[in-house]
C-alpha positions as CSV (number, residue, x, y, z in Angstrom):
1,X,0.0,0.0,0.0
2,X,1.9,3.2,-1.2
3,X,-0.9,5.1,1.0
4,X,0.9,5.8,4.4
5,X,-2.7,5.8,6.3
6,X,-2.5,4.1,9.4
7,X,-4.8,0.7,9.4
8,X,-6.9,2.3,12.2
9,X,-8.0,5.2,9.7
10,X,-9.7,3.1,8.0
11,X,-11.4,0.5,11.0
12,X,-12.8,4.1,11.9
13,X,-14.7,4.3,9.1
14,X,-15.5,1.2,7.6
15,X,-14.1,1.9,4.3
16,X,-11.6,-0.4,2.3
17,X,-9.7,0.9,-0.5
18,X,-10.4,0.4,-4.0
19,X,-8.8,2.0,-7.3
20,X,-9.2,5.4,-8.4
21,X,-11.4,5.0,-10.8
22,X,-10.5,5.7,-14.7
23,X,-10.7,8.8,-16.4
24,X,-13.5,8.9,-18.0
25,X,-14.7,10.6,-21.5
26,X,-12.2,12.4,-23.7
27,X,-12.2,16.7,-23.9
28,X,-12.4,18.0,-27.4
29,X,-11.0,21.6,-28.1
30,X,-12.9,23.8,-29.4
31,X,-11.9,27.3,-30.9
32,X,-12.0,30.6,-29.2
33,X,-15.2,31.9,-31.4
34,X,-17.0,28.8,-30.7
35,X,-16.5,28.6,-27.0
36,X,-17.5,32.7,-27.1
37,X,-20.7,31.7,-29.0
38,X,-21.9,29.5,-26.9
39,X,-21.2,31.4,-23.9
40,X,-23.3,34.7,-25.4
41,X,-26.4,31.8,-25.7
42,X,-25.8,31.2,-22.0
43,X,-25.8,34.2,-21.1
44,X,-28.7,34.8,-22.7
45,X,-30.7,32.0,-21.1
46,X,-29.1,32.8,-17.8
47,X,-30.5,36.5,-17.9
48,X,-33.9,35.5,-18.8
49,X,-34.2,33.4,-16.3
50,X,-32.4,35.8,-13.8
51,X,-34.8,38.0,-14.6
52,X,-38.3,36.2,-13.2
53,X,-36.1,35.0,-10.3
54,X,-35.2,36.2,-6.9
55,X,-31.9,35.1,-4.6
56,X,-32.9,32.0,-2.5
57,X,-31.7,34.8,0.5
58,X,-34.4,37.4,-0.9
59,X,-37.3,35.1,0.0
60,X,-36.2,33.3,3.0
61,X,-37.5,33.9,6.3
62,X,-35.2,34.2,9.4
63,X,-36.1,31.0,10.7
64,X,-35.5,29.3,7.2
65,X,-32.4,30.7,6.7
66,X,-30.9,29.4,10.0
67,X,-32.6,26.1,8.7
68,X,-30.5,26.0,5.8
69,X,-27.3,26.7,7.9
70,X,-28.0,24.5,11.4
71,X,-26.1,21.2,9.7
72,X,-22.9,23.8,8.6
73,X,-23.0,25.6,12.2
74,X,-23.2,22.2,13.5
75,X,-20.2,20.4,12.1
76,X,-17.8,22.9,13.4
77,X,-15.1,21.1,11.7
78,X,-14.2,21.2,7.8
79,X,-11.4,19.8,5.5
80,X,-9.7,22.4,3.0
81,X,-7.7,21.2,0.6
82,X,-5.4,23.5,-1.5
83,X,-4.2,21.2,-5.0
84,X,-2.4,21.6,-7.9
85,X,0.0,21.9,-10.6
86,X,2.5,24.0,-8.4
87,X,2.7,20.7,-5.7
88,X,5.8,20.0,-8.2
89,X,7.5,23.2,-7.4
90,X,6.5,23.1,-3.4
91,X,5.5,26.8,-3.7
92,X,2.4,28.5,-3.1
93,X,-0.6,28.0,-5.3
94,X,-1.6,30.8,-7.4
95,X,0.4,33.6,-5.7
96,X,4.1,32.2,-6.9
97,X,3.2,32.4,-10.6
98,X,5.5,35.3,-11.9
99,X,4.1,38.0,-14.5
100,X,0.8,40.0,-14.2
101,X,-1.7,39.6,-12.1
102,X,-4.8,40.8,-13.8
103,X,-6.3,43.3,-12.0
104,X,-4.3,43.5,-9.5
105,X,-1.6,45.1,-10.6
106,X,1.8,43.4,-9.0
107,X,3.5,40.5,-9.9
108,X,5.0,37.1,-8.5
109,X,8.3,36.2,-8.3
110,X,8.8,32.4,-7.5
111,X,8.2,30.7,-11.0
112,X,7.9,32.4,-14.1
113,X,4.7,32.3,-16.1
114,X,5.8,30.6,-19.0
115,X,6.9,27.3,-16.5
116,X,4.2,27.6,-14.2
117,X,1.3,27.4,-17.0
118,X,3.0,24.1,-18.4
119,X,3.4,22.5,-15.0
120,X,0.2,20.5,-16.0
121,X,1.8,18.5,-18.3
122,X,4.0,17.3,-16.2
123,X,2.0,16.8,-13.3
124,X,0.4,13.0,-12.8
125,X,-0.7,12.5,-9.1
126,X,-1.4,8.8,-9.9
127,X,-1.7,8.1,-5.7
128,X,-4.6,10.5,-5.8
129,X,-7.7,8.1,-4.2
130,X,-10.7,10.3,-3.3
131,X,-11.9,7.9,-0.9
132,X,-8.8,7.9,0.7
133,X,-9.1,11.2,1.2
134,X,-12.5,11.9,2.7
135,X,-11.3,8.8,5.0
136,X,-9.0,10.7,6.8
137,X,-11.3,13.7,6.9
138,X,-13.6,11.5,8.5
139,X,-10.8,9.8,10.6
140,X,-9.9,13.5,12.0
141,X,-14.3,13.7,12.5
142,X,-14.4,16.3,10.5
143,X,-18.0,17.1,8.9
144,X,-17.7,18.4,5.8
145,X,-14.9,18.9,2.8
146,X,-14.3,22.1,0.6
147,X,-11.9,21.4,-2.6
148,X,-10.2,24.2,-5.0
149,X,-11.7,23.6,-8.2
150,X,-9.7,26.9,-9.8
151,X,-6.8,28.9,-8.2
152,X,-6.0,32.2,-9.0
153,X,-3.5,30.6,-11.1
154,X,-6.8,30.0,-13.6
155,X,-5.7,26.0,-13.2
156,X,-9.2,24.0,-13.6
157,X,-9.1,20.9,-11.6
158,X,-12.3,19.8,-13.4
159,X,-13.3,19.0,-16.6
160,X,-14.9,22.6,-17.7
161,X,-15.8,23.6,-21.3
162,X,-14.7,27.1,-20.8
163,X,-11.1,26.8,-21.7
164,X,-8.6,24.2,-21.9
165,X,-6.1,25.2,-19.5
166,X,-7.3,22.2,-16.7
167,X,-6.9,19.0,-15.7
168,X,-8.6,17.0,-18.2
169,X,-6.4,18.7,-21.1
170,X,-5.5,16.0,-23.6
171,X,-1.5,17.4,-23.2
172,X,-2.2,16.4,-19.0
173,X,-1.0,12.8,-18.0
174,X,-3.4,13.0,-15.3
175,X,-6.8,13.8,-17.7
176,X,-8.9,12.3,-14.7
177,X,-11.7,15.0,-13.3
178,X,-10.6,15.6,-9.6
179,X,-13.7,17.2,-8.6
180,X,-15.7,14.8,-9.9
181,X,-14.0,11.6,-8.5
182,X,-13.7,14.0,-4.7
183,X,-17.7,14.8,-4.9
184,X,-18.7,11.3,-5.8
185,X,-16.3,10.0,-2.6
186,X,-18.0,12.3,0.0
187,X,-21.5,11.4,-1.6
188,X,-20.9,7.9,-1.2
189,X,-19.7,8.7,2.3
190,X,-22.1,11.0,3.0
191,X,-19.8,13.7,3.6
192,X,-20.8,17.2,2.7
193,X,-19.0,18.6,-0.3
194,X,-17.9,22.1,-1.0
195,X,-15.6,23.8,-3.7
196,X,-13.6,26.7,-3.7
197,X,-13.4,29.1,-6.5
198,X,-11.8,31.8,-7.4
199,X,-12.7,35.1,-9.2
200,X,-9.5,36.4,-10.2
201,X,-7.6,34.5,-12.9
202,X,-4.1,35.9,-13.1
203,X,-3.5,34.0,-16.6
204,X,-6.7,35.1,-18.6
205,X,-6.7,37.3,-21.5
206,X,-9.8,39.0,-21.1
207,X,-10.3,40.1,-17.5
208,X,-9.9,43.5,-16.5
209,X,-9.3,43.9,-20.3
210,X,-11.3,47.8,-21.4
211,X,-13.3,46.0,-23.7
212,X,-13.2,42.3,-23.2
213,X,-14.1,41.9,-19.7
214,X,-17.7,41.4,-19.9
215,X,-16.3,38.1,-22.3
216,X,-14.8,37.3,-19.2
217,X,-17.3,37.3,-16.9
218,X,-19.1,34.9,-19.4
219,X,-16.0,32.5,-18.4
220,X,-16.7,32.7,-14.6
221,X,-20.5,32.2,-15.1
222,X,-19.8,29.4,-17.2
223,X,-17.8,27.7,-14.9
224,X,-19.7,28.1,-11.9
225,X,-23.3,26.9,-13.8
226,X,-20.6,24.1,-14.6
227,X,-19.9,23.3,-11.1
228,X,-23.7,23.3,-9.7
229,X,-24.7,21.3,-12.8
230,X,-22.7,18.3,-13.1
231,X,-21.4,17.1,-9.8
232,X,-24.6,16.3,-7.8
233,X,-25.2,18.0,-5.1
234,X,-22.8,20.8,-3.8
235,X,-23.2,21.9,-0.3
236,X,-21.2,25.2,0.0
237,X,-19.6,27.2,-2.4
238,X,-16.5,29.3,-1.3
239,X,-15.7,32.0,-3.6
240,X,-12.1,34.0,-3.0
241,X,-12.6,37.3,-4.7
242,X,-9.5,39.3,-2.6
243,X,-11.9,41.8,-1.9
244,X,-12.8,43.1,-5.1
245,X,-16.7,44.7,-4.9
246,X,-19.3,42.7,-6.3
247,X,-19.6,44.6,-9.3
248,X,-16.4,43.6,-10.7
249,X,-17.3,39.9,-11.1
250,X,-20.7,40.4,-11.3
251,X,-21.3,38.8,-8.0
252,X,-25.4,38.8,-7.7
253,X,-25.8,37.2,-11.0
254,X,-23.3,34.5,-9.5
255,X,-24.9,33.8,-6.9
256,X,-28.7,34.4,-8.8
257,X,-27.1,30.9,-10.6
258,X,-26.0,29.1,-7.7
259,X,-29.1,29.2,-5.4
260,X,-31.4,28.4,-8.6
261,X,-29.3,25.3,-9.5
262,X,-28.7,24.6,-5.9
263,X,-31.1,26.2,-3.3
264,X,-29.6,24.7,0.0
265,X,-26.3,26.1,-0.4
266,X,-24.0,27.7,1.8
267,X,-22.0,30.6,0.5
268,X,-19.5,32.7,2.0
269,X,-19.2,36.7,1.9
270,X,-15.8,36.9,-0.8
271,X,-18.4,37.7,-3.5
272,X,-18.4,41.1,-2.7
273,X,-21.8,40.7,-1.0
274,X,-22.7,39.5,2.2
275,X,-24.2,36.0,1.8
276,X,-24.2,33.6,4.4
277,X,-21.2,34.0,6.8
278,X,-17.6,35.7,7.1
279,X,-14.4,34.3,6.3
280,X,-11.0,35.7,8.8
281,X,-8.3,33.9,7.2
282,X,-5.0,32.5,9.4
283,X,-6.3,33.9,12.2
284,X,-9.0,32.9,15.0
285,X,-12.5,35.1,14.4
286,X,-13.7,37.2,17.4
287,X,-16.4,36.0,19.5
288,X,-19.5,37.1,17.6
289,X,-22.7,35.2,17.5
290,X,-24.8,37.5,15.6
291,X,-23.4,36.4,12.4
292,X,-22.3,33.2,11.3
293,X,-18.3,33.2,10.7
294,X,-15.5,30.5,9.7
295,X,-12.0,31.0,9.9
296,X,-9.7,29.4,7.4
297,X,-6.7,28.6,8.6
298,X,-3.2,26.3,7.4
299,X,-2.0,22.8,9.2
300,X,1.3,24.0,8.2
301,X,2.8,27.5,7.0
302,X,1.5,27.3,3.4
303,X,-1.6,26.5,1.7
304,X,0.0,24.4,-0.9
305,X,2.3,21.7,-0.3
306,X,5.7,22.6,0.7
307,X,8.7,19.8,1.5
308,X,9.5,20.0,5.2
309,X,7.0,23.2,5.7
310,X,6.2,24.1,9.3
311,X,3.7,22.0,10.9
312,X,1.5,23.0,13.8
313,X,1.5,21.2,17.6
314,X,-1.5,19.4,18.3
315,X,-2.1,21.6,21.1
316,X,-1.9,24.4,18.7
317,X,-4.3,22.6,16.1
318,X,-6.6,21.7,19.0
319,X,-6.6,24.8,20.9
320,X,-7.5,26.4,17.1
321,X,-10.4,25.0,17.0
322,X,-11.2,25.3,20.3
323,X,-11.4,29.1,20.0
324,X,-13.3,28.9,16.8
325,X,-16.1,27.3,18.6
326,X,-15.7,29.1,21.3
327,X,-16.1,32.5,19.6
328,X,-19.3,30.6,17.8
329,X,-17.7,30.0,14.3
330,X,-16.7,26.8,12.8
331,X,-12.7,26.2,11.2
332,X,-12.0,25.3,7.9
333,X,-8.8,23.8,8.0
334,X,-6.5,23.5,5.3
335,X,-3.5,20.9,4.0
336,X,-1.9,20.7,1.0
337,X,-1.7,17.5,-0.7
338,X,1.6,16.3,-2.2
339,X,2.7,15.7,-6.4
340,X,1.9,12.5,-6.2
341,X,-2.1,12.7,-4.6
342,X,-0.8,11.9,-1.1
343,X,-1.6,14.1,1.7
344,X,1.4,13.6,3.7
345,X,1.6,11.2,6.3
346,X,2.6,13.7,8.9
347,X,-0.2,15.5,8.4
348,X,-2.5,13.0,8.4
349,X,-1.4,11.9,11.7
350,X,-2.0,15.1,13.1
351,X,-5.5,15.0,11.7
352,X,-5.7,12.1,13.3
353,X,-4.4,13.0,16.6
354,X,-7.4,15.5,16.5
355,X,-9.6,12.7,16.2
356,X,-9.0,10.6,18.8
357,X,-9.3,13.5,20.8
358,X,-12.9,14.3,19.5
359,X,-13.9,11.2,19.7
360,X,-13.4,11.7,23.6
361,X,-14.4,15.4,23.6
362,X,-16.8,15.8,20.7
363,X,-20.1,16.4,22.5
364,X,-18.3,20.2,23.9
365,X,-17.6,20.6,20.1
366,X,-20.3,19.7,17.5
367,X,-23.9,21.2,17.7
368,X,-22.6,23.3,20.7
369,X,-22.9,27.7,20.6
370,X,-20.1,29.4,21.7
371,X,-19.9,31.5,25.2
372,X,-21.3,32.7,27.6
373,X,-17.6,33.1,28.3
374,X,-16.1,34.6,25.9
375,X,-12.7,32.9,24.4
376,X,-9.4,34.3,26.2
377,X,-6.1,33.3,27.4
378,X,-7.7,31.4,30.3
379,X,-9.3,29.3,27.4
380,X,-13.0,29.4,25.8
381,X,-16.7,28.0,26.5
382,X,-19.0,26.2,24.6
383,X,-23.0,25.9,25.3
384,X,-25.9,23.4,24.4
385,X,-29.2,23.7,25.5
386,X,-28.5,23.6,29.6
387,X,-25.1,22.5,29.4
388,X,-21.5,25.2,29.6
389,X,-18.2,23.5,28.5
390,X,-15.1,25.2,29.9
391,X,-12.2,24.5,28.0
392,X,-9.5,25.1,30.2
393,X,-5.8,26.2,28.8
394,X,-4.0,27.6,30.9
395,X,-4.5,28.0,34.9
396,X,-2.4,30.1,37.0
397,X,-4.0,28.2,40.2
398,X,-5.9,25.8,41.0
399,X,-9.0,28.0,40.9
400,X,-10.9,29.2,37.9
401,X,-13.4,32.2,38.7
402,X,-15.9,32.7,36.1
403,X,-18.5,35.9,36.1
404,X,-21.7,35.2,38.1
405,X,-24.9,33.9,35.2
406,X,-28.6,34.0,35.9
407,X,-28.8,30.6,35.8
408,X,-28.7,28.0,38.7
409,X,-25.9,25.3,38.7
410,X,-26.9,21.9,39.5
411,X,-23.9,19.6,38.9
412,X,-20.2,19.6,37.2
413,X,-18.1,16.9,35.7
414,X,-14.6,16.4,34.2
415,X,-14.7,15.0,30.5
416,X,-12.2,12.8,31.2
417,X,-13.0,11.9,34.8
418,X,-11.1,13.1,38.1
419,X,-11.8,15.1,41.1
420,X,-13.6,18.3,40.3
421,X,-15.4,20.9,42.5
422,X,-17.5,23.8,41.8
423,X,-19.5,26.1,44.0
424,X,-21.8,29.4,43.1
425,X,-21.8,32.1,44.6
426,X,-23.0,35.6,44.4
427,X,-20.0,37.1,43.3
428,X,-19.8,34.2,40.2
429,X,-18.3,30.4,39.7
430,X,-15.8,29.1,41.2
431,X,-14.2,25.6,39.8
432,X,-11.3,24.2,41.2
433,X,-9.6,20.9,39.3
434,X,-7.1,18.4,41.5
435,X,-3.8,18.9,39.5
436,X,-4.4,14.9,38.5
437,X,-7.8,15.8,37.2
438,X,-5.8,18.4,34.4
439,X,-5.0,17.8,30.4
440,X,-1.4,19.4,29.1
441,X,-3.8,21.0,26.2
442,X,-7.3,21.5,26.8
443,X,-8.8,20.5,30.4
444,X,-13.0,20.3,29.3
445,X,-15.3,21.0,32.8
446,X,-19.1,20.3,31.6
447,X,-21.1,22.0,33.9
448,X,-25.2,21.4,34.1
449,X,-27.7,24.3,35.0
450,X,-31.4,23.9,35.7
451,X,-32.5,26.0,32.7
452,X,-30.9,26.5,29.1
453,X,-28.0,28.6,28.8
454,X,-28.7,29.6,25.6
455,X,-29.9,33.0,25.5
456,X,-27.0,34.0,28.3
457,X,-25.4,37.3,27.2
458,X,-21.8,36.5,26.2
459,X,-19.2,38.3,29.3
460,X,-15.5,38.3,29.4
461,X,-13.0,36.9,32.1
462,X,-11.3,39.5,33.1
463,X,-6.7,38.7,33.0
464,X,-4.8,40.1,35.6
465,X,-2.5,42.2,33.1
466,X,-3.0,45.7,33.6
467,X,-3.0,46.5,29.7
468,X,-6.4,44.1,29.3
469,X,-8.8,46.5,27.8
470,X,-6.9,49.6,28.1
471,X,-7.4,52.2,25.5
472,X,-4.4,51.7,23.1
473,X,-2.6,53.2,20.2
474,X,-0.4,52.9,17.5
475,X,2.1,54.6,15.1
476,X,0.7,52.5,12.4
477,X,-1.9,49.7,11.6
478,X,-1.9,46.9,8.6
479,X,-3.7,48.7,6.1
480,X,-6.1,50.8,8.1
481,X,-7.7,47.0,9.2
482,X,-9.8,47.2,12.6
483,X,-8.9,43.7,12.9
484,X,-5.1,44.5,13.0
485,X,-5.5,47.5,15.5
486,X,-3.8,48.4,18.3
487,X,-6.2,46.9,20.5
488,X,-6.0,43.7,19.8
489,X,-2.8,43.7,21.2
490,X,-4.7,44.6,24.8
491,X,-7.6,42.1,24.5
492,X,-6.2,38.8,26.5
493,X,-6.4,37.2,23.5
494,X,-3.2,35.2,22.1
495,X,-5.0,34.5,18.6
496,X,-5.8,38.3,17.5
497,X,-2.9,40.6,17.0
498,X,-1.5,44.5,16.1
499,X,0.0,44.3,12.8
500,X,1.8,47.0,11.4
501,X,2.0,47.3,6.9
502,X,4.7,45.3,5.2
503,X,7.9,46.9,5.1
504,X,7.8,48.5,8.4
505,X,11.0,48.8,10.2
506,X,10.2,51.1,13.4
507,X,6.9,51.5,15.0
508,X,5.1,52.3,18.7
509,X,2.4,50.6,20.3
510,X,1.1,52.6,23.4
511,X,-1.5,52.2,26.4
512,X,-3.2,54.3,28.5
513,X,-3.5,52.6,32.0
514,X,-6.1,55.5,33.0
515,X,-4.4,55.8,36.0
516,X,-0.8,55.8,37.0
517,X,0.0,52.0,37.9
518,X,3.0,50.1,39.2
519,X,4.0,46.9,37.3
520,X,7.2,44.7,37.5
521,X,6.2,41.6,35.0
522,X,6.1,42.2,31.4
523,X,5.1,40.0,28.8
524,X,5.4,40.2,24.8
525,X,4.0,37.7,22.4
526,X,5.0,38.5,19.3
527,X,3.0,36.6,16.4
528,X,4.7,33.1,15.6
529,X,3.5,33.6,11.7
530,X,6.0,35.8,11.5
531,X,9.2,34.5,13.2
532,X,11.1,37.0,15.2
533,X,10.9,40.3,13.1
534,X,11.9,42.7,16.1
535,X,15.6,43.0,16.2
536,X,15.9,45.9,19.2
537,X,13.1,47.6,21.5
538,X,12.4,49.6,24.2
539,X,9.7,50.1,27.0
540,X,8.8,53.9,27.8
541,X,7.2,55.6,30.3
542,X,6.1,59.1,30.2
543,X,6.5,61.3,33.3
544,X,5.4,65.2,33.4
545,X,5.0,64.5,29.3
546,X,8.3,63.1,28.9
547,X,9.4,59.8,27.8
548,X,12.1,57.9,29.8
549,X,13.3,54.5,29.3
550,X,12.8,51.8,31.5
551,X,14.1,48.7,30.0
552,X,15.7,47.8,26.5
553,X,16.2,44.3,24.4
554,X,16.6,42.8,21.1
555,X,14.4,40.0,20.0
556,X,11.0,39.2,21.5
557,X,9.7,35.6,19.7
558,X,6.7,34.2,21.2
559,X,5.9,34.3,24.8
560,X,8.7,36.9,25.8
561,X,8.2,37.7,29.4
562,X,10.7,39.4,31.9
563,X,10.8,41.0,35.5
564,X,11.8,44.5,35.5
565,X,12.5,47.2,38.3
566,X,8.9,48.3,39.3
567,X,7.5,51.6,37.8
568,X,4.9,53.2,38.1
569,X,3.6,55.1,35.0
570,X,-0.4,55.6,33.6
571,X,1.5,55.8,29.9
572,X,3.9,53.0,28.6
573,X,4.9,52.6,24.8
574,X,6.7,49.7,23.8
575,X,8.9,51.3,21.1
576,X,10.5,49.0,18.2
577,X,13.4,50.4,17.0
578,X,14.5,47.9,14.3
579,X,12.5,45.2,12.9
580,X,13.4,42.6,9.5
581,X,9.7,43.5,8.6
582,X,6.6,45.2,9.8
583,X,6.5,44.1,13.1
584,X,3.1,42.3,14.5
585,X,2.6,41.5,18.6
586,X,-0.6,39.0,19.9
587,X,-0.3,40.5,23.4
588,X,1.5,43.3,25.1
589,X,1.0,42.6,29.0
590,X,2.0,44.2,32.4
591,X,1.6,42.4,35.4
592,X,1.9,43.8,38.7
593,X,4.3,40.8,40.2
């Protein structure tokens, strides 16, 4: 077997392997005029029919739409796969193609254009097995898959009649339809099946052309009627539009085609428009449960396969998705499969890994809400019906005090078993775990209440460092982004972050204590995604409008911390003098001792 899946993979779920099965059907070319005809008829068709109908969100009720998306809000957990061509060059998928990038104005650097558009006829991934594939989704318990059917590199890994340049190209080795040998595997498996597509093609002629661009958008609707026509039944459809308005790809009349071929769809807001829930990508969303939301983030550093690329810990990958559930959105979450069809045995034992611990753990996971305590560096909290699940990361003693809830505990339990006590009071809960009772990642206390907990306001636990939600500033912010503000830095929470723009080599990131306030402990966690971009800083305090130095380094890295000389100050800036790139920090603490 030249699949390295372990033999329990595939005990879990029943399946026993069989051959890919063969390509089937031949592609004919046809010529630039015809393909152009045919595509004005669509349109045609498409824009008479557009015309009688309305969106499948213009019609729904509230209560039908949060029908539609209970099974996705549900699962929690999804499968992304980023594939292609470029797996022979191990660099990243679309965005390492050198030469224009229609539309969008730079270029790429890695592999020129006139290699990277032929990589297809070199590429023959003959250990690709669908089956095998959605068995280790299902091995890690994930509920759902989402496949990239088109890259910005223009790449189609299906077998369209829009244009040649894909998979099923006589000139390919491979000429076997990916996406239709992936959607028939989670169908028989009953895994729900997604694709990824993108609006921007970097390598077509026609977009963002003066006069050709409307032949363009032709090509996209094509495609997409393509992909909700002849695959069965597509379950979500993630578009990537790099945040380009709707207009520019003609997003309504998209998704006007989607929701009349398939009506139960889930579709995500890179359109341009709104649609059904919000994408943060490599980073953990903020708690927010008025609006559906699913972060997309990478098992390793890249989205595409890369030999020997940085893989996450388990207790990162677990604690990931943790938050996500916590802050009431679901993660996506990513590998890239290797040349040969393989997703790589390391990675699938870290998939794995996350498995078994689901398969102990699930029921804090899957159909739960997140809060009522919002996610922090304490940990995060998931609800169902009368039921709070503390996740528990870190604890700095053997007691965890949680804000008081109108509700009326009636028992608590550890997950895994183990002494466990916890006690209400007026001024909140108080849960106290025997040191044996405690997990190195992710310690789960389920605790019962009389009533639901659903409808519980969300509330924060409040850190012991001074800086936690203290009005904050900054010389400079990654592209004007609220997300990237200098608050985030101040929030307790290790998974959002101040980022400054690229190419920033000094920068200041101030707080306001409100008061003047003595502090001895400080701690710096500068983003991990970045390695250790600060080369020198400083800490200053400002007395009588003056700033004064109070302590000076070089690099920070993650989880920097030091004791310093007490001062007292209500104004401290933590000043980076030199930095390899713009600098970016998850947390900038002070601690009294």
């Amino acid at each position: 077997m030249n699949l390295l899946v372990a033999d329990d993979v595939r005990r879990r779920i029943g399946m026993a392997r069989e051959d890919p099965p063969s390509h089937v059907g031949g592609y004919t070319k046809v010529t630039c005029m015809n393909v152009r005809f045919s595509l004005a008829i669509l349109l045609t068709v498409l824009s008479a029919l557009s015309g009688s109908m309305a969106q499948t969100g213009d019609r729904e009720t509230a209560a039908q739409r949060e029908a539609r998306l209970q099974w996705w809000r549900e699962a929690r957990f999804g499968l992304f796969i980023h594939w292609g061509p470029v797996s022979l060059k191990g660099t990243e998928i679309g965005w390492s193609r050198a030469g224009e990038r229609r539309g969008y104005g730079s270029t790429g650097t890695q592999v020129p254009a006139e290699v990277y558009d032929q990589l297809y006829t070199q590429f023959n991934p003959t250990n690709f097995n669908a089956r095998e594939w959605v068995a280790i989704a299902q091995a890690a318990d994930m509920r759902y898959l989402v496949f990239t059917s088109r890259h910005h590199d223009g790449f189609s890994m299906f077998d369209t009649r829009a244009d040649d340049y894909k998979i099923t190209n006589p000139r390919s080795p491979f000429r076997r339809d990916v996406v239709k040998e992936l959607a028939a595997a989670c169908q028989e498996a009953g895994l729900p099946f997604g694709l990824y597509y993108s609006q921007p093609d970097w390598r077509h002629p026609d977009a963002f052309t003066p006069d050709r661009h409307g032949q363009y958008l032709a090509y996209l609707k094509q495609q997409v009627t393509e992909l909700c026509s002849n695959y069965g039944r597509l379950d979500i459809l993630w578009f990537d539009g790099l945040g380009k308005p709707a207009k520019d790809y003609d997003g309504k009349a998209l998704v006007q085609i989607i929701r009349r071929l398939q009506p139960h769809i889930i579709i995500n807001d890179r359109t341009g428009l709104p649609e059904d829930h919000d994408t943060p990508e490599q980073r953990v969303g903020k708690y927010q449960d008025h609006r559906p939301w699913e972060s997309c983030i990478t098992i390793c550093r890249q989205w595409a396969w890369k030999p020997e690329d940085e893989m996450k810990s388990l207790k990162e990958c677990l604690q990931t998705l943790v938050r996500c559930a916590g802050g009431d959105g679901n993660l996506l979450f990513n590998v890239g499969p290797m040349p040969d069809g393989r997703i790589e045995p390391r990675q699938v034992e870290r998939l794995r890994e996350m498995g078994d611990w689901l398969g102990e753990h699930g029921e804090s996971i899957y159909g739960t809400r997140g809060g009522p305590f919002k996610p922090g560096k304490w940990g995060a909290s998931t609800r169902k019906d009368s039921t709070i699940y503390l996740h528990v990361f870190e604890a700095t003693s053997n007691e965890l005090v949680l804000p008081s809830l109108k509700a009326k505990l009636v028992s608590s339990r550890l997950l895994k078993g183990g002494q466990l006590t916890a006690r209400q009071t007026d001024a909140g809960i108080i849960v106290n775990v025997a040191p044996e009772g405690r997990q190195p990642i992710n310690t789960v206390v389920a605790l019962t209440f009389e009533d639901s907990v659903m409808t519980l306001p969300a509330v924060s636990l409040k850190g012991d460092s001074l800086t936690e939600g203290a009005r904050a500033t900054a010389s400079n912010v990654f592209a004007r982004d609220p997300h990237y503000a200098a608050g985030a830095a101040m929030d307790g929470d290790d998974d959002s972050r101040w980022a400054t723009d690229a190419g920033t080599k000094q920068a200041w990131l101030e707080v306001d204590l409100g008061e003047p306030k003595t502090f001895s402990r400080v701690r710096i966690d500068e983003w991990a995604g970045g390695g250790k971009r600060v080369q020198f800083f400083e800490l200053l305090t400002r007395t009588d409008g003056e700033w004064q130095s109070c302590f000076a380094g070089t690099t920070i890295g993650p989880h920097w911390e030091r004791m310093i000389t007490p001062v007292t100050a209500r104004h401290v800036r933590l000043h980076v003098l030199e930095a390899t790139e713009g600098p970016t920090i998850n947390e900038f603490q002070l601690f009294t001792k």
